[in-house]
DSSP file (Angstrom, degrees, kcal/mol; ACC not computed):
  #  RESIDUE AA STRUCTURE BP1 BP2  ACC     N-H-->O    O-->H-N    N-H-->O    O-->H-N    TCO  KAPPA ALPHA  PHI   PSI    X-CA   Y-CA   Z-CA
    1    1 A X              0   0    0      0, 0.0     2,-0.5     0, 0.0     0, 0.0   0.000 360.0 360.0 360.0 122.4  -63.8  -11.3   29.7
    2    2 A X        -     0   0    0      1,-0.1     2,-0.4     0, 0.0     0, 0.0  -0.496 360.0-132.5 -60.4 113.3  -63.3   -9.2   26.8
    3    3 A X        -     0   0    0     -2,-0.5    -1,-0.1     1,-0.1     3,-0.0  -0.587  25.4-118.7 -84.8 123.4  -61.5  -10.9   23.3
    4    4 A X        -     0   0    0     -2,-0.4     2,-0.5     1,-0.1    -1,-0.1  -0.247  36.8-103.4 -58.5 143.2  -58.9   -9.0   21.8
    5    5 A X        -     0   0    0      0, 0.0    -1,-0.1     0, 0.0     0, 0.0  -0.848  32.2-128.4 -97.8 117.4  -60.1   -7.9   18.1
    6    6 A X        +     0   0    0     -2,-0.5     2,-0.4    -3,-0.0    -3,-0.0  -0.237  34.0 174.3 -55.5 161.0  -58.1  -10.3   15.4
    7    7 A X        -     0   0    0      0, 0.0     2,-0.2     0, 0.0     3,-0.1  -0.768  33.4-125.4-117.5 160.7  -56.3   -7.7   12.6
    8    8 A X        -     0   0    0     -2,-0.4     2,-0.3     1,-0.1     3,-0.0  -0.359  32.2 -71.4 -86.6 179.0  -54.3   -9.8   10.5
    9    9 A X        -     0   0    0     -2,-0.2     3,-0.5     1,-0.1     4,-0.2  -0.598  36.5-171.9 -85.6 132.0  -50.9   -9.5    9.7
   10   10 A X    >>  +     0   0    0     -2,-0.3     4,-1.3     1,-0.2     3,-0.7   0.587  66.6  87.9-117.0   6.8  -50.1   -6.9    7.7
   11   11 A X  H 3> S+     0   0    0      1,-0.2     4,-2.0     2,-0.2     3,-0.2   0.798  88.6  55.1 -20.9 -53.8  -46.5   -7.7    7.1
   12   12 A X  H 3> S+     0   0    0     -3,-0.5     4,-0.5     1,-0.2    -1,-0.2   0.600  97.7  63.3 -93.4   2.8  -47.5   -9.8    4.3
   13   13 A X  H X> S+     0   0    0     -3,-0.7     4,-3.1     2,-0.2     3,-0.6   0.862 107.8  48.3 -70.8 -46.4  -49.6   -6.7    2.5
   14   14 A X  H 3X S+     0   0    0     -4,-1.3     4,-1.5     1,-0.3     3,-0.4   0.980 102.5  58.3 -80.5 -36.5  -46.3   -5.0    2.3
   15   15 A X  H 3X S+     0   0    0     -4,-2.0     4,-1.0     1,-0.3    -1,-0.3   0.507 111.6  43.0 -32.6 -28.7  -44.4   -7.8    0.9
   16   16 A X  H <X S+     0   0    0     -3,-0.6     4,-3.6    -4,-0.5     5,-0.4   0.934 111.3  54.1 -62.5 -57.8  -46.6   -7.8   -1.7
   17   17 A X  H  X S+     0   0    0     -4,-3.1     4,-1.6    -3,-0.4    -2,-0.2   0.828 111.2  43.9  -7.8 -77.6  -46.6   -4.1   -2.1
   18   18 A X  H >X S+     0   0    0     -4,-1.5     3,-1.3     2,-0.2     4,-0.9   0.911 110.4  59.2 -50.2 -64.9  -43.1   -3.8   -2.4
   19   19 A X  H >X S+     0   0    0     -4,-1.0     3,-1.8     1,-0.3     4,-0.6   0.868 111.0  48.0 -39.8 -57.1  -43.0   -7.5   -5.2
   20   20 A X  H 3X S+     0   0    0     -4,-3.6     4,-1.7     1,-0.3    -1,-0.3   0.775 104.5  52.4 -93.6 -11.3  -45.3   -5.5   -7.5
   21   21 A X  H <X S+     0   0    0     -4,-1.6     4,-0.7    -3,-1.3    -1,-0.3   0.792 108.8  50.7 -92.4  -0.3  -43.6   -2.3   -7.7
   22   22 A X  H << S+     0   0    0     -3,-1.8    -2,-0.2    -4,-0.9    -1,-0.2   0.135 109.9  55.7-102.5  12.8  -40.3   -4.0   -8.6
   23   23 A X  H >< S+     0   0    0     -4,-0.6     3,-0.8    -5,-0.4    -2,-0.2   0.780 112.2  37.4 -59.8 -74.4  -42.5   -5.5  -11.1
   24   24 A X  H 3< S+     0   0    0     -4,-1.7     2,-0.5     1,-0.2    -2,-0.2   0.921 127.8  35.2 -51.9 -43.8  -43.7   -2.2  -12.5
   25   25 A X  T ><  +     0   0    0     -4,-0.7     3,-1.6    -5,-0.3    -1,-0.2  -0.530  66.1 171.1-131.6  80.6  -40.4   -0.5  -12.2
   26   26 A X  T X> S+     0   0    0     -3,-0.8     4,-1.8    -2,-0.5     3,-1.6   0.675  72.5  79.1 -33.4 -33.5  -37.4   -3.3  -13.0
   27   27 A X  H 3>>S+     0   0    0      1,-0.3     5,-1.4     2,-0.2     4,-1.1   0.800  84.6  61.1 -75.8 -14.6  -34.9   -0.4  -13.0
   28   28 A X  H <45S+     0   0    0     -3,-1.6    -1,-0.3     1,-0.2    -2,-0.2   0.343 111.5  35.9 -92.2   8.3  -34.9   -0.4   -9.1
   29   29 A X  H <45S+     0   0    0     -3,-1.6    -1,-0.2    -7,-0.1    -2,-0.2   0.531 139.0  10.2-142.5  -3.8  -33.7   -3.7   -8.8
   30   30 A X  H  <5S+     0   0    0     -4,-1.8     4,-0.4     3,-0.0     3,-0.3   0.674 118.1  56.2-147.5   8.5  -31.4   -3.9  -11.5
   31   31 A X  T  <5S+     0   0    0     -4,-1.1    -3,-0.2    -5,-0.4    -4,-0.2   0.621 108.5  43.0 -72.7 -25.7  -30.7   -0.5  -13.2
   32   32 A X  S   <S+     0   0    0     -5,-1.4    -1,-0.2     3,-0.2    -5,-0.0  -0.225 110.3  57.8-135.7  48.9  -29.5    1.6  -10.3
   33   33 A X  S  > S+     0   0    0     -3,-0.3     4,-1.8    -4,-0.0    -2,-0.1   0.068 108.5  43.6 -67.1 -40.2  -27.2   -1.2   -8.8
   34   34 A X  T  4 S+     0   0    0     -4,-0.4    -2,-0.1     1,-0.2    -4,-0.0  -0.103 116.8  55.2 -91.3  43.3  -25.2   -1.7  -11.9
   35   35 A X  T >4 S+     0   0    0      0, 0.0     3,-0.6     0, 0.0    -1,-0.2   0.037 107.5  44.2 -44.0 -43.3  -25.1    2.1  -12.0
   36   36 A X  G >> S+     0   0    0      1,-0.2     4,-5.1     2,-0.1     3,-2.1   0.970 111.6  51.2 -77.2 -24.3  -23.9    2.6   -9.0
   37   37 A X  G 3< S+     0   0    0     -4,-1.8    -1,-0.2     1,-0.3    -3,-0.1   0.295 113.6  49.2 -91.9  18.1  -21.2   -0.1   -9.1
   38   38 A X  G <4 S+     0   0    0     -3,-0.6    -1,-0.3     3,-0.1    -2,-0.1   0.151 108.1  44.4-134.8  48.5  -20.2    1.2  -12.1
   39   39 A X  T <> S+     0   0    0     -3,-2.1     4,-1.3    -4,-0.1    -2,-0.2   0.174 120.8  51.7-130.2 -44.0  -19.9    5.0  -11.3
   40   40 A X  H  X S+     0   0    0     -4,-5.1     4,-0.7     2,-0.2    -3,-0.2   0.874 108.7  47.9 -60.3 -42.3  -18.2    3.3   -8.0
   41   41 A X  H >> S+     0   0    0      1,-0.2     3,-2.1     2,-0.2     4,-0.6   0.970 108.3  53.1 -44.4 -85.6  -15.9    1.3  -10.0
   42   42 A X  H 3> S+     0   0    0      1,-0.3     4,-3.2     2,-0.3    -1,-0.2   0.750 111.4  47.0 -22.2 -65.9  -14.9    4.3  -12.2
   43   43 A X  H 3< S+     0   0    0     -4,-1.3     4,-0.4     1,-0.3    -1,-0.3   0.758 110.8  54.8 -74.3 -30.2  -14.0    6.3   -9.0
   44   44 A X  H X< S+     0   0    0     -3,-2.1     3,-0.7    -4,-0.7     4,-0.5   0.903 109.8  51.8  -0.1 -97.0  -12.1    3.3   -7.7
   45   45 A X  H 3X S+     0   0    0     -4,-0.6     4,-1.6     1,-0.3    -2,-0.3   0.476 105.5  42.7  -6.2 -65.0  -10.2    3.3  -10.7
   46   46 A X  T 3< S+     0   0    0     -4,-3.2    -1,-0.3     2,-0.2     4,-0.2   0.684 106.7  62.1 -97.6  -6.8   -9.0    6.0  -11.2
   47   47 A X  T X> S+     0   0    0     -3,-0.7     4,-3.1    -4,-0.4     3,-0.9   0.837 112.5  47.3 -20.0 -70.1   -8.1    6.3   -7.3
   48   48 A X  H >> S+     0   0    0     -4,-0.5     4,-1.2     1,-0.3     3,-0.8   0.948 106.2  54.3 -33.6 -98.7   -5.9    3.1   -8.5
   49   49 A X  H 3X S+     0   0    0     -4,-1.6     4,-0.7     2,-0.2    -1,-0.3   0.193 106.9  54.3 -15.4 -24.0   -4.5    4.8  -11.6
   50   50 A X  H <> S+     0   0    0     -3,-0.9     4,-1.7    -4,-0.2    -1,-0.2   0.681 112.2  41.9 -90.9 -49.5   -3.1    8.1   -9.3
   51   51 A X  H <X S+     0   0    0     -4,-3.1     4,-1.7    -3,-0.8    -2,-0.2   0.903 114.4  47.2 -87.9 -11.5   -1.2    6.3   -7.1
   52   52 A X  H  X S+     0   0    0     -4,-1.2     4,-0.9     1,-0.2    -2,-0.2   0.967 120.6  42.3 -71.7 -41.9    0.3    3.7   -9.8
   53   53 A X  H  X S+     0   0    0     -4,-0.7     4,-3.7     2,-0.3     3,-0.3   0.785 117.8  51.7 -82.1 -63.6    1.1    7.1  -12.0
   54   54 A X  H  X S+     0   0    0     -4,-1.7     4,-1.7     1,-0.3    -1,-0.2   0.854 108.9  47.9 -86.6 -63.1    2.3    8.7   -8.3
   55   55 A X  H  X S+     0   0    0     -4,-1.7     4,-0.6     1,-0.2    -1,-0.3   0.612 110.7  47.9 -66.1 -49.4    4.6    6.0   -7.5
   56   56 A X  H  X S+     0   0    0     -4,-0.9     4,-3.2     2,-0.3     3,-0.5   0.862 108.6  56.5   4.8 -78.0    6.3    5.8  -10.9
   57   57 A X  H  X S+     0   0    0     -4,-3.7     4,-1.5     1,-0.3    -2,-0.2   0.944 112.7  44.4 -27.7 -49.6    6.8    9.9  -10.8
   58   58 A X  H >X S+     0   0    0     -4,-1.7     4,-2.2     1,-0.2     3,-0.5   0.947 114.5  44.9 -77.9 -40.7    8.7    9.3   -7.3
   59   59 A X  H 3X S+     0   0    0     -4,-0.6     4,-0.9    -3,-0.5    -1,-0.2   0.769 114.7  55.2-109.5 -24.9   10.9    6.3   -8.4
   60   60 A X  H >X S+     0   0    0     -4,-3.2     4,-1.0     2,-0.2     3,-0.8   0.940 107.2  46.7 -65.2 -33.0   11.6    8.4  -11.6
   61   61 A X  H XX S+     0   0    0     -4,-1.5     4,-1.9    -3,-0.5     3,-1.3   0.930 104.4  56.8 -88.0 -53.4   12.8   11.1   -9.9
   62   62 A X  H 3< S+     0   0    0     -4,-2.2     4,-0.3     1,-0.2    -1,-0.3   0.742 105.5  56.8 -30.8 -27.4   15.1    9.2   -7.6
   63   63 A X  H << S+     0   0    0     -4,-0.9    -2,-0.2    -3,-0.8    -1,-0.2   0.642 106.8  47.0-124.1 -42.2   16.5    8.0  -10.8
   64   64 A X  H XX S+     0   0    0     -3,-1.3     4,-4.2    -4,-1.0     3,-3.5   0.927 107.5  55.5 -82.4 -63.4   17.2   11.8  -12.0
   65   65 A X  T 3< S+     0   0    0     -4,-1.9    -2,-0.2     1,-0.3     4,-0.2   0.753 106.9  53.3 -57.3 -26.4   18.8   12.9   -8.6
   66   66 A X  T 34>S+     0   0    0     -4,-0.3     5,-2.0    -5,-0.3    -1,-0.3   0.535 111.5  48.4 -88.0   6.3   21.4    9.8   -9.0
   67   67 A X  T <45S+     0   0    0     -3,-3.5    -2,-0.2     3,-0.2    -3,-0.1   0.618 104.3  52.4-112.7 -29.0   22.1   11.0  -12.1
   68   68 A X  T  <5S+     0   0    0     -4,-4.2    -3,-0.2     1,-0.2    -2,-0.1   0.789 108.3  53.9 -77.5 -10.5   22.7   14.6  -11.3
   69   69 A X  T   5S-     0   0    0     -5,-0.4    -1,-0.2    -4,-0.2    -2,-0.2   0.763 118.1-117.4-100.8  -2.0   25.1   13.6   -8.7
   70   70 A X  T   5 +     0   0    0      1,-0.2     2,-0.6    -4,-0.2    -3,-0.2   0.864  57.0 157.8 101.7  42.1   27.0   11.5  -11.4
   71   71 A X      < -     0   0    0     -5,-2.0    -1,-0.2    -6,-0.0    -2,-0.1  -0.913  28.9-166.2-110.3  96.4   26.4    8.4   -9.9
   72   72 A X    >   -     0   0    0     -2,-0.6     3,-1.2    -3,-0.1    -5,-0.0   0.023  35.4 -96.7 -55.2 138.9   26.9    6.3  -13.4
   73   73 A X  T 3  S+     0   0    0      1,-0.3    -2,-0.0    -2,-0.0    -1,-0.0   0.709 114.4  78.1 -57.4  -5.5   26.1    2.4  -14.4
   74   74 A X  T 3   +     0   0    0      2,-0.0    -1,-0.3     3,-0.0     2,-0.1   0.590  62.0 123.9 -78.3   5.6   29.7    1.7  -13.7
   75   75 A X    <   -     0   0    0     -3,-1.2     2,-0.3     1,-0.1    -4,-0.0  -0.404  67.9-121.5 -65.6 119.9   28.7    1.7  -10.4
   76   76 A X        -     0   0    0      1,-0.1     2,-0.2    -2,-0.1    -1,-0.1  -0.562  26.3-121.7 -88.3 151.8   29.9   -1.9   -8.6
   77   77 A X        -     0   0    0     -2,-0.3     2,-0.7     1,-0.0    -1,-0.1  -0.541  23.6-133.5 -97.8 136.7   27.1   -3.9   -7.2
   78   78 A X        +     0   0    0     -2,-0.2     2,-0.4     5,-0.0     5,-0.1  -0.877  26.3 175.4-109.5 131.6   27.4   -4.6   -3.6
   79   79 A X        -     0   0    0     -2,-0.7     5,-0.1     3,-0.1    -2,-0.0  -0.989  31.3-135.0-137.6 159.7   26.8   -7.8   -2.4
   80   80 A X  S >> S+     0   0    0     -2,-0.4     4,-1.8     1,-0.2     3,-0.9   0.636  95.4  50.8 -73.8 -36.2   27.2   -8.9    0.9
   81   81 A X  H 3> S+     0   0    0      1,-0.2     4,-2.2     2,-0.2     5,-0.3   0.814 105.7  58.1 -59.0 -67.8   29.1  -12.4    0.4
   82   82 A X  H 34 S+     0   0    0      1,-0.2    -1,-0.2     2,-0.2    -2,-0.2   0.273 110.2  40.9 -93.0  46.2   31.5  -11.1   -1.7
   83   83 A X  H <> S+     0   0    0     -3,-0.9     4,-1.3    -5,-0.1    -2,-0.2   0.140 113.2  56.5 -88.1 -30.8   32.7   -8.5    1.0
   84   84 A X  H >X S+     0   0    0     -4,-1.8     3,-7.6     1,-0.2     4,-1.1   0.940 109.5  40.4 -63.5 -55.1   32.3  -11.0    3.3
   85   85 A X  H 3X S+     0   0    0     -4,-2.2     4,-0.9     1,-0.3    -1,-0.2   0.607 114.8  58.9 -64.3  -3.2   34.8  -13.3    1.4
   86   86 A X  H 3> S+     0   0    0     -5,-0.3     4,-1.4     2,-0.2    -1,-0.3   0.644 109.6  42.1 -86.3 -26.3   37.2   -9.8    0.6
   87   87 A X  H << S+     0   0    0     -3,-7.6    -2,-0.2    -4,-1.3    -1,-0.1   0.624 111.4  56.4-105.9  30.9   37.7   -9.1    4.1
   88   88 A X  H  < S+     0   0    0     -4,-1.1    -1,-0.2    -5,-0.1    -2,-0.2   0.724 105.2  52.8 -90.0 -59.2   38.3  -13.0    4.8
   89   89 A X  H  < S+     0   0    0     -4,-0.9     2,-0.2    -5,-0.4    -2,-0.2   0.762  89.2  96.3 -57.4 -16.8   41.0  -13.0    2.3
   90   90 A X     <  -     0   0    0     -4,-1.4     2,-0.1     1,-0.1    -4,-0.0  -0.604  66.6-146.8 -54.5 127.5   42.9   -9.9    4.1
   91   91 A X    >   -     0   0    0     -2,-0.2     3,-1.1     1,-0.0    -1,-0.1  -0.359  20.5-111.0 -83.0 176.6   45.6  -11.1    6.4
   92   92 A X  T 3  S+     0   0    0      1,-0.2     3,-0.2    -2,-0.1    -2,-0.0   0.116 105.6  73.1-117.0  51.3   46.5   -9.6    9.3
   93   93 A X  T 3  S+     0   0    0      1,-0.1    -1,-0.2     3,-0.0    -3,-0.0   0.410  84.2  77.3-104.1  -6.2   49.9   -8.4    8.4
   94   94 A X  S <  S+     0   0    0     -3,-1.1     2,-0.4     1,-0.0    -1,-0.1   0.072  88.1  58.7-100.5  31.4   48.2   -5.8    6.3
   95   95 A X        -     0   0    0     -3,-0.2     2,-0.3     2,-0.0    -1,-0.0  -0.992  67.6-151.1-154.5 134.0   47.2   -3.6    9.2
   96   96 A X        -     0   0    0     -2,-0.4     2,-0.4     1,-0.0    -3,-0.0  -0.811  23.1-118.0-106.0 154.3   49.5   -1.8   11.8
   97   97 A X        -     0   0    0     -2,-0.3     2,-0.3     2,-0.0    -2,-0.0  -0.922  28.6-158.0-116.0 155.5   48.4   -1.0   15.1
   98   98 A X        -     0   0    0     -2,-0.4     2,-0.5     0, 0.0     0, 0.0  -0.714   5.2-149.1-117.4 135.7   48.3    2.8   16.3
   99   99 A X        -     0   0    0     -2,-0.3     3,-0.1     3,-0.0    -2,-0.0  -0.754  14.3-153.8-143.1 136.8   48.4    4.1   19.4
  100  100 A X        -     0   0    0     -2,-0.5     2,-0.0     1,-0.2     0, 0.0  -0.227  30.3 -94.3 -95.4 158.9   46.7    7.2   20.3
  101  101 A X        -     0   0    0      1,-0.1    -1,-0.2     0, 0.0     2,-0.2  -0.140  38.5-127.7 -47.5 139.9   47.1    9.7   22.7
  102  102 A X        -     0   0    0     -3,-0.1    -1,-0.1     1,-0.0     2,-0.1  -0.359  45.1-103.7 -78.2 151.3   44.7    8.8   26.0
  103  103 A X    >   -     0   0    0     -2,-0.2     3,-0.7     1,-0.1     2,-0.1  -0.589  43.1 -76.4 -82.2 171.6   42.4   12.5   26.6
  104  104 A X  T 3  S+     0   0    0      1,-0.2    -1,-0.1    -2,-0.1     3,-0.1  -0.341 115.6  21.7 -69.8 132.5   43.0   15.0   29.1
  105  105 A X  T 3  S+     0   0    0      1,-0.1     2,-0.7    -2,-0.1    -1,-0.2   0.276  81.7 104.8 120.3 -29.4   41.7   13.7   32.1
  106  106 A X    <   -     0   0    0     -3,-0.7    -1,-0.1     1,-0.1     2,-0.1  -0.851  45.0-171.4-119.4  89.7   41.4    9.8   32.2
  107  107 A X        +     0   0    0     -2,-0.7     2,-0.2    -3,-0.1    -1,-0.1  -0.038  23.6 152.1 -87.2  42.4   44.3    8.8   34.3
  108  108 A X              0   0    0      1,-0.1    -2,-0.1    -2,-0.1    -6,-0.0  -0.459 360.0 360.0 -84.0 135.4   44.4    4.8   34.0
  109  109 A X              0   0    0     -2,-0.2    -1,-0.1     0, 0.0    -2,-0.0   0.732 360.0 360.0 -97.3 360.0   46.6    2.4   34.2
């Protein structure tokens, strides 16, 4: 029976390989990662910066459109509690009931 011819592993050749050419040339393991991730940053950034800028523009401009219909700080603040508690204080002598004509059509009695 014929024996298989050993080779070694040559896995660990490149692992070396690889160790001594980020010896020789440092910038590939830590110059053009903090280059890109700050070229990434930057682009980011200013991504960030468009829509805070964007968002501002729009809320300004709402701001302009209440003022060209002449809608003023005198303006009363509504809150919900003290409308409930206005139409709690209305009695109910202060409303008449109406009664309308029925439509064409709807003959009930």
């Amino acid at each position: 029976m014929p024996t298989f011819q050993s080779k070694s592993f040559t896995g660990e050749s490149r692992i070396n390989s690889l160790t001594q050419r980020i010896r020789q040339h440092p910038f590939l393991l830590f110059g053009l990662p903090f280059i890109v991730v700050v070229v990434g940053a930057s682009f980011g950034l200013s991504q960030l910066t468009q829509t805070k800028f964007d968002h501002r523009d729009m809320r300004h401009k709402k701001v302009e459109k209440e003022e060209a219909l002449g809608i003023g700080k005198d303006r009363r603040k509504l809150s919900i509690q003290e409308e409930y508690w206005r139409l709690q204080a209305k009695t109910e002598e202060d409303w008449e009931q109406v009664r309308i004509e029925r439509p064409n059509g709807s003959d009930q009695h």
